[in-house]
C-alpha positions in Angstrom: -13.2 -26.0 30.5 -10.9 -24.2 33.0 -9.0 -21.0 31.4 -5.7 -22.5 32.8 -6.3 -25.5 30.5 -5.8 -24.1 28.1 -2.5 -22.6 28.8 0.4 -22.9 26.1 -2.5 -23.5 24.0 -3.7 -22.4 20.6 -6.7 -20.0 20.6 -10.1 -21.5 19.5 -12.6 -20.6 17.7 -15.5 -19.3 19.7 -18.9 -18.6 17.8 -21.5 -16.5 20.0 -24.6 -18.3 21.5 -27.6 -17.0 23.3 -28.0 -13.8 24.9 -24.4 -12.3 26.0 -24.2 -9.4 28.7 -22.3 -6.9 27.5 -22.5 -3.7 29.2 -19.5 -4.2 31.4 -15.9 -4.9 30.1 -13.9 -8.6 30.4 -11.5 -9.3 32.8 -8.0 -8.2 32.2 -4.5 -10.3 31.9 -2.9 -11.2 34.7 -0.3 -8.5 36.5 1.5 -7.9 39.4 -1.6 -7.3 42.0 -3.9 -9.7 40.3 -4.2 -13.1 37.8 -6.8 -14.1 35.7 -6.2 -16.4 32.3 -9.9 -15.9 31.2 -9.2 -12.9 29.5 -9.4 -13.0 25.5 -11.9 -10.3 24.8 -12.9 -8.3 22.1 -14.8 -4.7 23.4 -17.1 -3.5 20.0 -17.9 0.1 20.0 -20.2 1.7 17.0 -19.2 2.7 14.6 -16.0 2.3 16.0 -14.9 -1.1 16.6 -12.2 -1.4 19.2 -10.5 -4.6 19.0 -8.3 -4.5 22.1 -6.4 -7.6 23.2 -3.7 -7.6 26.1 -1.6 -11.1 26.0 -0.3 -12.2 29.7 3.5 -13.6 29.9 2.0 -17.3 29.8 1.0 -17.2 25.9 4.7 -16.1 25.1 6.2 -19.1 26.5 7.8 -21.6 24.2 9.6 -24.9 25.1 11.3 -24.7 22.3 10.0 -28.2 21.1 6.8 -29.7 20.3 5.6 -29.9 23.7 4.8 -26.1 23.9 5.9 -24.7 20.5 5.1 -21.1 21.6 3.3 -18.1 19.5 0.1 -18.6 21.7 -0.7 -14.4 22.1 0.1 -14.6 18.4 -2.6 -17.5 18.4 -5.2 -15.0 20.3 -4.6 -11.9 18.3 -5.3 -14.1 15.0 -8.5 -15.9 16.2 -10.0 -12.4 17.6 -8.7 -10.8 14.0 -11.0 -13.9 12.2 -13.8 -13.3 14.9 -14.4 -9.8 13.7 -13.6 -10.9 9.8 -16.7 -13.2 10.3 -19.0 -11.2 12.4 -18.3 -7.0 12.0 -20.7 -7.1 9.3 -23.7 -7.4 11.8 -22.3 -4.5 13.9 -22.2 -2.0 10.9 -18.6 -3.1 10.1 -16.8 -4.0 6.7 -14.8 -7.5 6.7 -13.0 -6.1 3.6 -11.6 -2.9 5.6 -9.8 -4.0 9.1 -7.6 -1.6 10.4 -5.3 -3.2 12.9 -3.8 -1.4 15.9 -0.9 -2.6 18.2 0.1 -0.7 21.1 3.0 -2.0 23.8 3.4 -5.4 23.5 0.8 -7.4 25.9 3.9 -9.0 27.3 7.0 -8.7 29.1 9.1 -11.6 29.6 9.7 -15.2 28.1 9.3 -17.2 30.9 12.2 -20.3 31.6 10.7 -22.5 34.2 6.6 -23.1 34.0 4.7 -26.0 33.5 0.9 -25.7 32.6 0.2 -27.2 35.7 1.7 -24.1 36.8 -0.7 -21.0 38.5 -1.4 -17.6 37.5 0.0 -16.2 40.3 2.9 -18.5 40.2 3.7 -17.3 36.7 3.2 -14.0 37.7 5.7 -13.9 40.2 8.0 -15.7 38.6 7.9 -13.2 36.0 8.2 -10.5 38.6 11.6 -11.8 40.3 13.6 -12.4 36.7 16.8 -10.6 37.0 16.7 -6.6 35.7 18.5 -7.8 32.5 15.8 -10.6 31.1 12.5 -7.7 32.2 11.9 -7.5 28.3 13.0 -10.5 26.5 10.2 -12.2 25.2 9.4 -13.1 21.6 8.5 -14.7 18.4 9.5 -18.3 17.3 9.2 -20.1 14.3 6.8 -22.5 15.0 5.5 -23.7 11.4 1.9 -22.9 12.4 1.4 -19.2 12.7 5.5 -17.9 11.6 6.4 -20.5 9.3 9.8 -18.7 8.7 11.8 -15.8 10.2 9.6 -12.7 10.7 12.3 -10.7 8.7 11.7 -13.3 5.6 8.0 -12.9 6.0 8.2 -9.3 6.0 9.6 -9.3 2.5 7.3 -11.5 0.9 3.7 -9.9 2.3 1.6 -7.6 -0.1 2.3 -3.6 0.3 -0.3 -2.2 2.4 0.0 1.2 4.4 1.3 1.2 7.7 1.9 3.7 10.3 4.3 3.3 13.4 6.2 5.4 16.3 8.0 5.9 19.2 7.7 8.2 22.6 10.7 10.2 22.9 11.4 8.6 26.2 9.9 4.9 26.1 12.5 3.7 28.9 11.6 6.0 31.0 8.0 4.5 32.2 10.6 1.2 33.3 13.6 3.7 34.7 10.8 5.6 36.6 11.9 4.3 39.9 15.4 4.9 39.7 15.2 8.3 38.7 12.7 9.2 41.3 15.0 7.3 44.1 18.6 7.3 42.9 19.8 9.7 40.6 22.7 10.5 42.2 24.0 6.9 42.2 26.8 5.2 40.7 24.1 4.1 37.9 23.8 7.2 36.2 28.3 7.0 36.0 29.8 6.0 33.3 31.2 2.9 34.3 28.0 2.3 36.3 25.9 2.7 32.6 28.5 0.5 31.4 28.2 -1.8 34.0 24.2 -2.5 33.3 25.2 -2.4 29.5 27.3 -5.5 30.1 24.6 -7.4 31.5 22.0 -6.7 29.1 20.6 -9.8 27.2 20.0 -7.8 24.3 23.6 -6.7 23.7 24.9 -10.5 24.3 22.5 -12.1 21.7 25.2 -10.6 18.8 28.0 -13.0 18.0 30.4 -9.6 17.5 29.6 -8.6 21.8 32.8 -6.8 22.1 32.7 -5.0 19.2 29.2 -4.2 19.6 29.7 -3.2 23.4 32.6 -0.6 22.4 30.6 1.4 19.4 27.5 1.4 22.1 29.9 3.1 24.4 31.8 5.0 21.8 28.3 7.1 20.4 26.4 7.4 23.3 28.2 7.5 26.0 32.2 8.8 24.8 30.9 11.1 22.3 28.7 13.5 24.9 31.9 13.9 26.5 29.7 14.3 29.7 31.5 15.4 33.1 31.1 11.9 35.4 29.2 13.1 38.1 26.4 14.8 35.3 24.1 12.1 36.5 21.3 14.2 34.8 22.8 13.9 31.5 24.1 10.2 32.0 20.3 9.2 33.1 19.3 11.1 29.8 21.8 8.8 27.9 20.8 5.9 29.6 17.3 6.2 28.7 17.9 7.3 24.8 20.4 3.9 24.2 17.3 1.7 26.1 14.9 3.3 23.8 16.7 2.8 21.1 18.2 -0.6 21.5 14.0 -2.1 22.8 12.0 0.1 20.5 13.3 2.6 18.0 15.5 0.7 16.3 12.9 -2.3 16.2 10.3 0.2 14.8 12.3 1.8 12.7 13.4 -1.0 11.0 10.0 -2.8 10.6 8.5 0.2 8.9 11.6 0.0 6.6 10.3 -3.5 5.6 7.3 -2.2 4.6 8.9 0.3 2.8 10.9 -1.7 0.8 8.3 -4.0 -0.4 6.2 -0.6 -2.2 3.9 0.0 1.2 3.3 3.3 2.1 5.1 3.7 5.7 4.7 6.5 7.7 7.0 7.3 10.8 6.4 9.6 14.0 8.2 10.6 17.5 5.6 11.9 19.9 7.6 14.8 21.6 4.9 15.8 24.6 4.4 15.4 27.6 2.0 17.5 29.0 3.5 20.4 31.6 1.6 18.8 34.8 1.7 15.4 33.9 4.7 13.4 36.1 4.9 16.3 38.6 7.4 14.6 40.5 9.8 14.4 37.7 11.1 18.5 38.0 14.2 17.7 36.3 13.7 19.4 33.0 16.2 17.4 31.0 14.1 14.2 31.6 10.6 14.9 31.0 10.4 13.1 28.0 7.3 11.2 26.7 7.5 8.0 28.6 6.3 4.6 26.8 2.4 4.8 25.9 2.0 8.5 26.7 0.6 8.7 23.1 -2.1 6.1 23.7 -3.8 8.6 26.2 -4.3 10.9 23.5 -5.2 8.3 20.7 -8.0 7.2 23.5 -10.7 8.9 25.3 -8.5 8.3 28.4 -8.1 12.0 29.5 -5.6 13.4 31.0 -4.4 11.5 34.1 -4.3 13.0 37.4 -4.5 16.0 36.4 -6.5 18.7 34.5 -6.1 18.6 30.4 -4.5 22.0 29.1 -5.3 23.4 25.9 -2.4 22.1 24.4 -3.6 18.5 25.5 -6.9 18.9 23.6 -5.6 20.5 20.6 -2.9 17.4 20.3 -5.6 14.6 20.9 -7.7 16.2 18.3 -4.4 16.6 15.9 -3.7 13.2 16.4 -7.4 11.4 16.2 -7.7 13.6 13.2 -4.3 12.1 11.6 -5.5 8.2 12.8 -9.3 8.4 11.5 -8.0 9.6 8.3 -5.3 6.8 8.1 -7.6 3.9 8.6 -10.1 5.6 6.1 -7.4 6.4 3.0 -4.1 5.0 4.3 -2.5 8.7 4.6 -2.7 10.8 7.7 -2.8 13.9 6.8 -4.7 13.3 2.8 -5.1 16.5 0.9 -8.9 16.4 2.0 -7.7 16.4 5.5 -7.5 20.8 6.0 -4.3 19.9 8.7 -1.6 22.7 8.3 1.5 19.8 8.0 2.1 17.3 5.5 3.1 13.9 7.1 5.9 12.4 4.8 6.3 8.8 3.7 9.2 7.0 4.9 11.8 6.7 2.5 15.7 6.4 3.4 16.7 9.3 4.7 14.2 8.5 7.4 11.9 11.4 7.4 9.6 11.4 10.7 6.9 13.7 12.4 7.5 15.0 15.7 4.1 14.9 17.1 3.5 17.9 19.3 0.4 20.1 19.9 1.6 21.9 16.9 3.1 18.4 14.9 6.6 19.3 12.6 7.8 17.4 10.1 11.7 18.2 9.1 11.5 18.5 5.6 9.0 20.7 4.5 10.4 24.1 5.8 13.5 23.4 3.5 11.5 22.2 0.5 9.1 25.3 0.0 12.5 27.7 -1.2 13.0 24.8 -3.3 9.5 24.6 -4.3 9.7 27.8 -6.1 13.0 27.5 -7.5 13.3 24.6 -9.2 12.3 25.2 -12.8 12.1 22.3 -14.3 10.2 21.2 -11.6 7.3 24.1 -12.4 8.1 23.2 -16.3 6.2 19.5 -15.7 3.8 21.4 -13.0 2.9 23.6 -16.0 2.2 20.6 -18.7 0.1 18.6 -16.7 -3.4 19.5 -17.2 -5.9 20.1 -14.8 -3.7 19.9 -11.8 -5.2 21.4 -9.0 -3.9 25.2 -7.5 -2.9 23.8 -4.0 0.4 24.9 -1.6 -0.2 22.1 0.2 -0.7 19.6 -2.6 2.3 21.4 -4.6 4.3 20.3 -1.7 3.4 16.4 -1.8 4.0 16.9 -5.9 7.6 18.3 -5.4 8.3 15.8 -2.5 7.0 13.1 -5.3 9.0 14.3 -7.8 12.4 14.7 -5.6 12.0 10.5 -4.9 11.3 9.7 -8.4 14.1 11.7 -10.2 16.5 9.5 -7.8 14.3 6.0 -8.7 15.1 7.4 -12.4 18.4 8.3 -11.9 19.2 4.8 -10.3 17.4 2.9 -12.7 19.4 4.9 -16.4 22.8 3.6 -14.2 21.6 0.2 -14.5 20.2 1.0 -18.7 23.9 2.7 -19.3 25.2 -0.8 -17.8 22.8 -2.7 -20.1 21.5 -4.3 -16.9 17.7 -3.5 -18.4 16.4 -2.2 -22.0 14.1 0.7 -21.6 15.1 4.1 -20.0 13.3 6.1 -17.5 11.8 9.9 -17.3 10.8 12.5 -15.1 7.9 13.3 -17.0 4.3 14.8 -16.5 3.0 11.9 -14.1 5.6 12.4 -12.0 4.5 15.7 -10.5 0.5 14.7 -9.9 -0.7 13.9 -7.4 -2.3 9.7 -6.7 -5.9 11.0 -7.5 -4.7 13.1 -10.5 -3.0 9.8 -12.6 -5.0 7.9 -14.6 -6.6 5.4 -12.6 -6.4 1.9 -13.8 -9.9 0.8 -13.9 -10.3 -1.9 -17.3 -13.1 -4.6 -15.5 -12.8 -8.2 -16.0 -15.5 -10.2 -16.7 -16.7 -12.1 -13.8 -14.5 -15.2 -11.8 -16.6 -17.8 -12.4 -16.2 -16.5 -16.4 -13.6 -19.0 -17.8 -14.0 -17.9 -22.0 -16.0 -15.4 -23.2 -16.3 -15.4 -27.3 -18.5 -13.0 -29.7 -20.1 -14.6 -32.7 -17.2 -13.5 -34.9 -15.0 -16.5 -36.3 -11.8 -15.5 -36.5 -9.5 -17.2 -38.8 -7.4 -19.8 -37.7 -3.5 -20.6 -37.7 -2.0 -22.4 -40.8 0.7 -24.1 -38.7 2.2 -25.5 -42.1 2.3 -21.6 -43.8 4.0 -20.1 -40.8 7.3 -19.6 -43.1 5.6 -17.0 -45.1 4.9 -14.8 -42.5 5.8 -11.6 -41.3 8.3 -11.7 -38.8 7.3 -7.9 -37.5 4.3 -5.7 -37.8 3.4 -2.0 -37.5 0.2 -0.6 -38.0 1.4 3.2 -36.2 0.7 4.7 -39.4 -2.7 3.8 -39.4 -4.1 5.3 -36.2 -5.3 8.0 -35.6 -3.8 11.2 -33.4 -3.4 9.3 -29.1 -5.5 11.3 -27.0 -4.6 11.7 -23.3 -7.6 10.2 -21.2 -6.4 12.4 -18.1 -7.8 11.4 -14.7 -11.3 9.7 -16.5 -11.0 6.1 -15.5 -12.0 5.8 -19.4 -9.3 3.5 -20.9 -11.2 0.8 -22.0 -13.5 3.2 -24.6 -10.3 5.0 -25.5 -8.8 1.6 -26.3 -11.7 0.2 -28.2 -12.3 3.1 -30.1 -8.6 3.7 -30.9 -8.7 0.0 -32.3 -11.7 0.4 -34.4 -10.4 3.6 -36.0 -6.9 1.8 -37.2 -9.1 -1.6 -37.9 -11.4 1.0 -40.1 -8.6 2.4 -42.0 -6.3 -0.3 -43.0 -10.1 -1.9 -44.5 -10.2 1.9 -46.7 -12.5 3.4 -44.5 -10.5 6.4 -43.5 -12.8 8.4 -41.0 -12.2 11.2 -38.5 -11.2 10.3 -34.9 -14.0 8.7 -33.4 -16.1 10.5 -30.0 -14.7 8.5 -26.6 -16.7 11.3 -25.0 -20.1 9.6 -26.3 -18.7 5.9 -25.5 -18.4 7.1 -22.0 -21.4 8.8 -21.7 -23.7 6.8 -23.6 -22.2 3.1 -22.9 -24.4 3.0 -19.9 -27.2 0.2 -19.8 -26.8 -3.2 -18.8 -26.0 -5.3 -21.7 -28.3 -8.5 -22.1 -26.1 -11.0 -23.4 -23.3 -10.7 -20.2 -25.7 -8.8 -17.5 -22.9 -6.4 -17.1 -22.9 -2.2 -17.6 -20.1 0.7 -18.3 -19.9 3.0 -16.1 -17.8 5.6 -18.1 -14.7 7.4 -16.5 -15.6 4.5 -13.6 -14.6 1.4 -15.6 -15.9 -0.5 -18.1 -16.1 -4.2 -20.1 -14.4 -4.8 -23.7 -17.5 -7.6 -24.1 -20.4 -4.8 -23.5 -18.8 -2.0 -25.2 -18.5 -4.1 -28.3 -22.2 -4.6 -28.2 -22.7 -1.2 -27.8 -20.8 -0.5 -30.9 -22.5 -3.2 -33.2 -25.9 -1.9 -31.8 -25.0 2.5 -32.1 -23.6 5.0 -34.2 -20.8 6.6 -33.4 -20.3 10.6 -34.2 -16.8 12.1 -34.8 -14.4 13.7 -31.8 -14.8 17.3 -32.7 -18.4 16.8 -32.3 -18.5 15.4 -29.3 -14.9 16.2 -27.8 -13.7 14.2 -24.6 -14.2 16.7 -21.3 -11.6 14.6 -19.1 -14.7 13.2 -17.0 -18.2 11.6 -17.9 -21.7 12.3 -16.7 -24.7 9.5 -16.1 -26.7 8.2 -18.7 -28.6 11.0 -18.9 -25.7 13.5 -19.9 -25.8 11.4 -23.5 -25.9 13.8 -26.4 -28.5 12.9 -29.3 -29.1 13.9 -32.8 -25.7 14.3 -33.7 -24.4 13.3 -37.3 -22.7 9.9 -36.7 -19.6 8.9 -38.8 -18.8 5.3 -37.8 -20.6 2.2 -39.1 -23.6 0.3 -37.5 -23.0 -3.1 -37.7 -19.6 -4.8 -36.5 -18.6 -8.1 -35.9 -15.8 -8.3 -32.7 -13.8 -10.9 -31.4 -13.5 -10.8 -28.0 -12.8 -13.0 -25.1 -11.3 -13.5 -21.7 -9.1 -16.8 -20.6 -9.2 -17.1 -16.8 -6.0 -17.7 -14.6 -7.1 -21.6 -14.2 -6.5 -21.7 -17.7 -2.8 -20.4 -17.4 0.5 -22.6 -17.6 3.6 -22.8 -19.4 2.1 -24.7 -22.7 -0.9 -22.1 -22.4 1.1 -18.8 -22.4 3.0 -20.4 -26.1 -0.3 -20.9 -27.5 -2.0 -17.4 -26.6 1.1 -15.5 -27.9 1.0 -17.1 -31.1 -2.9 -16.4 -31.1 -2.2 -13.0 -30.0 -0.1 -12.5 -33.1 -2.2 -14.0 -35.8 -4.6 -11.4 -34.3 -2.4 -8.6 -34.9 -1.3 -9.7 -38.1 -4.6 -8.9 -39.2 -5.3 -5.9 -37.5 -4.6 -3.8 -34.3 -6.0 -5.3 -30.9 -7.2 -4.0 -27.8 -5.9 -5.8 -24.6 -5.7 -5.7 -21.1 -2.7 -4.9 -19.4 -1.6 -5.9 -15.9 0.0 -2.0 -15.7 2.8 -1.5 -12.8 3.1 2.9 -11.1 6.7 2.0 -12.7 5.0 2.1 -16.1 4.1 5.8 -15.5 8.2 7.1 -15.5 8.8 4.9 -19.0 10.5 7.0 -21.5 12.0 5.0 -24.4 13.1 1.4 -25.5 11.9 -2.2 -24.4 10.5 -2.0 -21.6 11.5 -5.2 -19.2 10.4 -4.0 -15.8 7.8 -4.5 -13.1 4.0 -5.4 -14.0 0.7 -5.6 -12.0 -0.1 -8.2 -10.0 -3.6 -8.0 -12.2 -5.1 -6.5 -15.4 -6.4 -3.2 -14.2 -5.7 -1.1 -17.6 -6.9 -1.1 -21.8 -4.5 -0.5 -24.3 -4.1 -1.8 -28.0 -1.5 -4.0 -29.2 -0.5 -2.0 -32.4 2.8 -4.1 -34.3 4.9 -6.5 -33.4 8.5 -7.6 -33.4 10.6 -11.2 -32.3 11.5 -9.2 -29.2 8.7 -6.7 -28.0 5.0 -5.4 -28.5 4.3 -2.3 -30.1 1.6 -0.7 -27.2 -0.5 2.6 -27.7 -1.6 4.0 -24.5 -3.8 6.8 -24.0 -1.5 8.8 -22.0 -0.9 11.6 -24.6 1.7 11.9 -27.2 4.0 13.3 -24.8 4.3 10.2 -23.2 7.3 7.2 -23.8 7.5 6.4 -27.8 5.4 9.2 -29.1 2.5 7.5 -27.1 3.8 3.8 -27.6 5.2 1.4 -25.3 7.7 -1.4 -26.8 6.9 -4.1 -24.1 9.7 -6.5 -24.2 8.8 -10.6 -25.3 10.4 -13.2 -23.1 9.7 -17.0 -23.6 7.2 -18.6 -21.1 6.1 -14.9 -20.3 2.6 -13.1 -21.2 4.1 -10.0 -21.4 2.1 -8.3 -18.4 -0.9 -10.2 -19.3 -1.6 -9.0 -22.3 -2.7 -12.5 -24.1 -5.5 -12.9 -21.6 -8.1 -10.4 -22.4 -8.9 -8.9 -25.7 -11.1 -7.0 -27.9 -10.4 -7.1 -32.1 -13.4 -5.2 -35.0 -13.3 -8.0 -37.7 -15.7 -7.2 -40.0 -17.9 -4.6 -41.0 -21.0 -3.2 -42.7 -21.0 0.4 -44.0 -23.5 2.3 -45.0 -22.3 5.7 -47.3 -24.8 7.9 -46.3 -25.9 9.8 -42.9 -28.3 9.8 -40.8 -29.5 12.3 -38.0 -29.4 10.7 -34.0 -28.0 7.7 -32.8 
């Protein structure tokens, strides 16, 4: 099949066949001195993959009908983005971990009047004899297949993921190249000539408000400069700062606010360079700015163009690579790890940037390292936290942290002093650590394909006709033990368990000293029989094979084998130590599976939930939210995980919330506690799905040496 039949045409699917020369690159999209429509390639380098795909005008055409619905480059960026999702893996790649990187836009113009029928050339010039005013309008539709809604719907809906976007400090002046070079000291670059080309601009006669739109254009960039009329230096300077803005940075800045908005991590740049011999002909010094896609060359292996690289270009292309590579690998460009003098901020709304230059700026963190050292209560949470690390750099990214939580918090106790929502925030310990320094959420779930999981413990079943006699609330806080603070260790799910079987222990009279997590973690290591599954310590671990562990081991007390804030393999597992804790325990413990989950469900699993607790306390999994980390007191009603990532044990009950115990420390919320509020219809974070409970026990009065 000819390539031009398939013009104004999805993309399909292509699987490989046979032997495929590839030592030389694919054609390339049809421009002004050349046409070909056979040009949908992917060019794979190891280890790096470079998925590069330029879109000609043709596959942005829409009829706007069903004829030729539109979104075809759309269409080929997709199918080459499922390509490589089906077939990286035999090239060294990882389908889980695709970076994806736009540059330009592929495209430059929606053409009005083609036909499939139509040449490449024919297109081409077509395109190449639109008025000045249509040279960049092309675009998106909604077209049901590939942008089912509005793209700035969409945007607020998708998952966060990190992102990082930017803008050349002169992106119009690559298109105003000519007229700078030929006729700078034309009427153009006059006010009213500026105003004249401003008029005529598609982009300023989309808005329903023109007038009042044309007159603040003219009012900030053009009135305000107070600029002589015949400065045609200055007015060709404004001219190409209200193009960039109006066709780039305000589109990028406010995509990357998107992200921001729905919890992504968004990070924002300027590249301010352009190299001293690059564009010799343009010697006026007010307009050497970096012109549109002057950052690719330094992204690239492209070199310097046409003339020799300085010093400065090589120390910004390795600057810059550096910041990329690090990006696709951790989603931050400049991670603690990374050794590169700068910090690179996250976008929040006072629109914090980097200026990329040989030696790359950012604006804020001159001002914030006075601050740094000032602020005492500021060092007073730096100074709780244990085991933060000694860093300048990382001390920097915990104060800049701490400045955007204490406004979250601020903003969030308006809206508790309104009684818009029932718990109140805190700037507390977590909110000066760094992300690898919080306690990771790492409680596993059995596997997918798992729909119940149940131990051979019976547990007693609901009188549905004797709920009258029944305890409205429990609390069983005054049988647990001291909450111990399971730092950065990934351990959760043995401090939960253990917490549980220390409270289940006493309320039965069997009052013992706080139980070793330390050993749970470092001992809990072989794959269990009965599910195939294994611990893996400060890594993660199962409620299912650490009860098996338990029924099957002693357990010694805390003070002789104290928690060390991180665990070792199985061989680091201390023997011969006095245990404490009994041998054989009966759990209940099991898992129901989202399948299983609906309205009718959720009523049923709280009320299970609660004849659990009634008897004792339970250890649960928790779908846990970063908003969790700045609770400080009362019910709290805000955001949860998406999934149950963290162990905890439900500890009391009222009609209107949970009592939680965490194993943040007893500095944290409630004395340690969380009050989770109860809403009908809701599983309270998930915390009905997944559980662990001790229910009975057989205790032998004597000791005995090892474990």
């Amino acid at each position: 099949m000819m390539a031009w039949m398939l013009r104004y045409k999805y993309a399909r699917r292509k699987d490989p066949e046979g032997l495929i020369d590839a030592m030389n690159y694919g054609s390339k999209c049809s421009q002004s001195n050349f046409t070909n429509e056979d040009c949908l390639f992917i060019n794979i380098f190891t280890p790096l993959l470079d998925l590069e795909i330029k879109s000609e005008d043709s596959r942005f055409f829409t009829s706007k009908d069903d004829t030729i619905p539109g979104n075809y480059a759309i269409s080929d960026m997709t199918e080459a983005l499922q390509w490589t999702k089906r077939y990286i893996k035999f090239f060294g790649g990882d389908p889980n971990r695709i970076t994806i990187c736009g540059q330009s836009s592929g495209a430059e113009s929606q053409i009005l009047r083609c036909m499939r029928s139509a040449t490449a050339t024919e297109l081409q010039n077509a395109d190449m004899h639109l008025p000045y005013s249509h040279f960049m309008q092309w675009g998106t539709v909604i077209d049901k297949v590939y942008l089912p809604d509005a793209v700035e719907n969409l945007a607020m809906k998708r998952p966060p993921l990190s992102v990082m976007g930017g803008v050349t400090a002169g992106e119009w002046l690559l298109f105003e190249q000519g007229n700078i070079r030929d006729h700078l000291k034309s009427d153009a670059y006059m006010r009213q000539g500026i105003i004249h080309r401003l008029r005529d601009l598609y982009e300023m006669k989309c808005w329903n408000n023109y007038d009042a739109i044309l007159q603040r254009t003219i009012s900030h960039y053009i009135d305000s400069q107070k600029v002589p009329d015949d400065d045609h230096v200055v007015m060709a300077g404004i001219w190409i700062k209200l193009m960039s803005d109006l066709d780039f940075t305000a589109a990028v800045l406010r995509d990357l606010k998107y992200f921001a908005t729905t919890g992504s991590a968004a990070y924002l740049y300027s590249f301010d360079y352009l190299s001293p011999l690059a564009w010799s002909w343009l010697n006026v010094t007010e307009l050497r700015l970096a012109p549109h896609s002057s950052d690719k060359s330094y992204l690239y292996e492209e070199g310097c163009k046409g003339y020799k690289c300085q010093d400065e270009d090589i120390a910004l292309r390795d600057t810059i690579q550096r910041c990329w590579v690090n990006f696709v690998l951790t989603g931050n460009p400049t991670p603690i790890s990374s050794g590169l003098p700068f910090i690179w901020p996250k976008l929040d709304g006072s629109n914090r940037y980097v200026s990329v230059m040989p030696s790359p700026e950012n604006d804020s963190r001159a001002k914030l390292q006075n601050v740094l050292k000032n602020d005492r209560h500021f060092q007073k949470l730096r100074n709780k936290f244990k085991n933060l690390k000694t860093d300048p750099i990382l001390d920097f990214l915990r104060y800049e942290k701490y400045s955007e939580v204490k406004k979250e918090v601020d903003t969030h106790n308006e809206k508790f002093g309104k009684g818009e929502t029932t718990y109140k925030a805190e700037v507390n310990k977590f909110t000066v650590a760094s992300e690898d320094e919080l306690p990771p959420f790492t409680l596993k779930m059995p596997p997918s394909s798992t729909v119940f999981i149940k131990d051979s413990g019976k547990r007693q079943k609901r009188d549905e006709n004797s709920t009258s006699s029944l305890s409205d609330s429990v609390d069983w806080r005054p049988f647990m033990k001291p909450i111990l603070d399971q730092e950065s260790c990934g351990g959760c799910w043995a401090f939960a368990m253990l917490g549980m079987l220390e409270g289940f222990l006493k309320i039965n009279e069997k009052d013992l000293s706080p139980l070793s997590v330390q050993q749970l973690l470092d001992c809990d290591r072989a794959t269990d029989s009965k599910y195939g599954l294994a611990n893996g310590g400060c890594d993660g671990g199962y409620f299912q094979v650490a009860s098996n562990f338990l029924k099957n081991n002693f357990v010694t007390s805390g003070s002789d084998y104290p928690f060390t804030g991180s665990s070792g393999p199985s061989s680091a597992c201390i023997t011969g130590l006095p245990f404490i804790s009994p041998k054989i325990i009966t759990f209940d413990t099991g898992y129901v599976s989202m399948s299983q989950i609906n309205n009718d469900s959720i009523v049923k699993l709280e009320k299970d939930m609660e004849d659990r607790v009634r008897k004792g306390p339970v250890a649960v999994g928790l779908a846990t939210a970063s908003a969790m980390f700045s609770y400080g007191s009362g019910i709290y009603d805000g955001q949860c995980g998406s999934s149950i990532n963290h162990a905890v044990v439900i500890v009391g009950f009222t009609p209107d919330y949970w009592i939680i115990r965490n194993s943040w420390g007893a500095d944290f919320g409630e004395e340690g506690h969380i009050r989770l509020a109860r809403k009908a219809g809701s599983d309270a974070c998930m915390i009905y799905r997944y559980w662990a409970q001790a229910l009975k026990v057989f205790y032998r009065r004597f000791r005995i040496a090892g474990c």
